[in-house]
C-alpha positions as CSV (number, residue, x, y, z in Angstrom):
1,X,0.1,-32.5,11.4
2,X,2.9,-30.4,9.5
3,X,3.2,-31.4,5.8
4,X,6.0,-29.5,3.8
5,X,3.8,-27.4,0.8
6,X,6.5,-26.4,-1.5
7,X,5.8,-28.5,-3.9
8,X,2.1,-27.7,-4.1
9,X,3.5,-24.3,-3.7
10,X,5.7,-23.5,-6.4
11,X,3.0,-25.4,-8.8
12,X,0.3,-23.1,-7.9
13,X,2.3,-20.3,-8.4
14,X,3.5,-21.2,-11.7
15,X,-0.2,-22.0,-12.5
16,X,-1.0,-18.4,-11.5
17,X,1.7,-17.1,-13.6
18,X,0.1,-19.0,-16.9
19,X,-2.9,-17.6,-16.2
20,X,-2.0,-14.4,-16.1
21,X,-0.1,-14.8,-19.2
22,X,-3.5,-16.6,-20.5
23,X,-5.5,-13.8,-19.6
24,X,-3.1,-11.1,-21.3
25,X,-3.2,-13.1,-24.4
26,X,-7.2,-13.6,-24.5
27,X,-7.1,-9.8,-24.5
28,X,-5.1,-9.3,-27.6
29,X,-7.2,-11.4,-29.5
30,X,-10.5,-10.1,-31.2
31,X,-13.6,-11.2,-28.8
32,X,-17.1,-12.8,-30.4
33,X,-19.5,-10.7,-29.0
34,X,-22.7,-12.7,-26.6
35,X,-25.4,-10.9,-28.3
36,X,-27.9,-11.8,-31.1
37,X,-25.8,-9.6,-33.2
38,X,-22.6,-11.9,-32.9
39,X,-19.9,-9.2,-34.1
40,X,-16.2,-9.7,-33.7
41,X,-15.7,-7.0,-30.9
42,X,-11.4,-5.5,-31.5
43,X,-9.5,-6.7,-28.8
44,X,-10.1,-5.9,-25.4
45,X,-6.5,-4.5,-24.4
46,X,-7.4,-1.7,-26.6
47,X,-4.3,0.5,-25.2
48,X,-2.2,-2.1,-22.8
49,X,-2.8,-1.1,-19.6
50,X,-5.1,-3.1,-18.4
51,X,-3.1,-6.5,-19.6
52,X,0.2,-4.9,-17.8
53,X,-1.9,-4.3,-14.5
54,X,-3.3,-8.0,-14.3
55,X,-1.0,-9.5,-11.6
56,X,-0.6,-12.1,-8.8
57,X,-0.5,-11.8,-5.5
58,X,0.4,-14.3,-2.8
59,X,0.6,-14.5,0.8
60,X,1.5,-17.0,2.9
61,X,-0.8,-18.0,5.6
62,X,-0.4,-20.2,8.8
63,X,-2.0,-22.9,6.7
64,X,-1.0,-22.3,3.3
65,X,-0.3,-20.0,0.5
66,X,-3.0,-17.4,-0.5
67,X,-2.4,-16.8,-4.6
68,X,-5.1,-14.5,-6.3
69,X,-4.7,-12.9,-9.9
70,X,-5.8,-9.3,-9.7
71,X,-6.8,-7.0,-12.3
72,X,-9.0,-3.7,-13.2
73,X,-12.1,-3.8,-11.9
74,X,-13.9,-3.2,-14.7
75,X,-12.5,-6.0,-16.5
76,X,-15.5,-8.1,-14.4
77,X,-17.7,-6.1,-16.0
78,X,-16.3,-7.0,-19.9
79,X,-16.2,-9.9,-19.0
80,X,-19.8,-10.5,-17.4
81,X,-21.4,-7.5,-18.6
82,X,-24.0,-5.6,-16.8
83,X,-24.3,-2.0,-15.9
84,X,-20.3,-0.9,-13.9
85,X,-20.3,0.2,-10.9
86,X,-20.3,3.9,-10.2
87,X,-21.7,3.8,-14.2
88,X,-19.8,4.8,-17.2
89,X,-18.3,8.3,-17.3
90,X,-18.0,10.5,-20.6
91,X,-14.8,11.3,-20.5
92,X,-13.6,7.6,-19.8
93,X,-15.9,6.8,-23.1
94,X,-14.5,9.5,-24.6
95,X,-11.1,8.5,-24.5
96,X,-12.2,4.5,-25.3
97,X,-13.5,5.9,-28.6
98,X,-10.3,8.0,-29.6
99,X,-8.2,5.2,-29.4
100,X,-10.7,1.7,-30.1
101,X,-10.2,1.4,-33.6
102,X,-14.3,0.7,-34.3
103,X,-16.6,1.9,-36.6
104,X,-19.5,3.9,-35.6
105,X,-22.4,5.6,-37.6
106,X,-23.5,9.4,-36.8
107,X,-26.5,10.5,-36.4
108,X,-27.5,10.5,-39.9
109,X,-26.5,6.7,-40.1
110,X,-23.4,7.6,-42.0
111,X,-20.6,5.2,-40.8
112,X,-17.5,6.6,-39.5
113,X,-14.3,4.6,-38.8
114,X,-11.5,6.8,-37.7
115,X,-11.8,9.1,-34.8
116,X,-8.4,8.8,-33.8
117,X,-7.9,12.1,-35.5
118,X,-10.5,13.8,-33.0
119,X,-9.1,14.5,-29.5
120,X,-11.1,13.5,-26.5
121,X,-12.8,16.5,-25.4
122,X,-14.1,17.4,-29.3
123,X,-17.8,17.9,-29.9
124,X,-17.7,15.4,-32.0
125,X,-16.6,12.6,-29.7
126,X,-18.5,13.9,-26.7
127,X,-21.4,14.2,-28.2
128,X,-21.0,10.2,-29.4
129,X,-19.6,9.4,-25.9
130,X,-22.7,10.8,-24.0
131,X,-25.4,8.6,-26.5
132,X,-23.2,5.8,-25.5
133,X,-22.5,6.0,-21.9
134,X,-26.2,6.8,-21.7
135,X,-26.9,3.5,-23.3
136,X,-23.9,2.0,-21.2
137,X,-25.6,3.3,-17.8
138,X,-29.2,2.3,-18.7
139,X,-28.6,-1.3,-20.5
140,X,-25.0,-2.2,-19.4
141,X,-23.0,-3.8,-21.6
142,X,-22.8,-7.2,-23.1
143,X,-21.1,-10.2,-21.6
144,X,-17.5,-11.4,-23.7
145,X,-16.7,-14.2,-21.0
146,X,-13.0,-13.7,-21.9
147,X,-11.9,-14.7,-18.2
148,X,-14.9,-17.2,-17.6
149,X,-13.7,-19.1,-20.8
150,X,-10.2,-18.5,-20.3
151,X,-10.1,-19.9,-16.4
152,X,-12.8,-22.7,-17.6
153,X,-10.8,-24.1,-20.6
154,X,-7.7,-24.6,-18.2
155,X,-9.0,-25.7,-15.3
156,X,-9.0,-29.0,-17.0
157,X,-4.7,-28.3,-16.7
158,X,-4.5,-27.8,-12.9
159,X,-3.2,-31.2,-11.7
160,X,-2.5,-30.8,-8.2
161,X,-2.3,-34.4,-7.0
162,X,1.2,-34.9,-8.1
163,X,2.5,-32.0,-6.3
164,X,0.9,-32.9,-3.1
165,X,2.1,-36.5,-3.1
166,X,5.6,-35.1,-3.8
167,X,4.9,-33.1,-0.5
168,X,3.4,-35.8,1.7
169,X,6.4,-37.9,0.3
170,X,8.9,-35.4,1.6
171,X,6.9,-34.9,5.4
172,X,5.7,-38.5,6.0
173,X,8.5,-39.2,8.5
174,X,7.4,-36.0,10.1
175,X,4.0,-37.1,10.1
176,X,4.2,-40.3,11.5
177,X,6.3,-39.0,14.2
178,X,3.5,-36.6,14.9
179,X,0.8,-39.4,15.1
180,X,3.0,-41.3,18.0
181,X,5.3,-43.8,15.3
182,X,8.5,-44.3,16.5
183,X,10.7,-44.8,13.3
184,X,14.0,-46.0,14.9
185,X,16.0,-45.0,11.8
186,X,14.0,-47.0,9.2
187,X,13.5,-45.8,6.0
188,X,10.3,-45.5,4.2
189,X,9.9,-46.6,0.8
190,X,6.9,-45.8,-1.7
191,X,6.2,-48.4,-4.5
């Protein structure tokens, strides 16, 4: 049976599109974090990037269309938590710190706020970036759910049914001339 899908298509597409756009949005807003201490984490599109590199990707199989939205890997990990693969790396942290605008205490508990004035590879910042991909690589890091929620709350907006009938519509002579229905010019009418 051959039923035209360009209808169900175009709408998933478009869906994948919003999404995306979803996504990049959720990232540029300031994130709740899971734990028992319930601070508001800074966004989690700290320089860009990662929002620019979420994209789709479709294929078109024998029996459809293949659509997937496609990101960093590590955004799994933000957004599950846990400990990423391969495990943090200073100089990654390193350059997170230099450019997250957080606050952070030293060692002596004095609070910090601005290391965007540090470069990267300073003692200063390495030092802090080895205590915390040390904690990173032994405890992980905690869950923000920013795709779970974000994929959850518009799930609820996928309607495919429409898009489909408009498809079966648009094949139904096609598949009744497939099942053994001789037509003989008539039209069919849906009520």
């Amino acid at each position: 049976m051959s039923i035209k899908t360009k209808n169900t298509e175009a709408y998933m597409e478009n869906y994948a599109k919003k999404l995306m756009i979803l996504l990049r949005k959720k990232m540029n807003s300031p994130v709740k974090s899971r734990t028992a201490r319930g601070f508001l984490n800074p966004v989690i599109n700290n320089t860009g990037e990662s929002a620019k590199r979420i994209q789709y990707t479709k294929k078109q199989l024998e029996n459809g269309l293949n659509i997937n939205i496609v990101g960093d890997d590590y955004l799994q990990n933000i957004d599950s938590g846990g400990t990423p693969t391969g495990g943090a790396k200073v100089t990654d942290i390193a350059e997170w710190i230099v450019s997250k605008p957080l606050g952070y205490k030293d060692i002596n508990g004095n609070r910090t706020t601005n290391y965007s004035k540090y470069s990267a590879n300073s003692p200063t910042v390495l030092q802090l970036a080895k205590r915390i991909t040390k904690k990173i690589n032994s405890n992980g890091i905690d869950p923000t759910g920013f795709i779970t929620e974000t994929v959850q709350s518009h799930l609820k907006n996928l309607k495919v049914v429409a898009p489909v009938v408009e498809d079966v519509k648009e094949s139904v002579e096609d598949i009744l001339r497939e099942a053994g229905f001789d037509l003989k010019g008539k039209t069919i009418k849906f009520v």
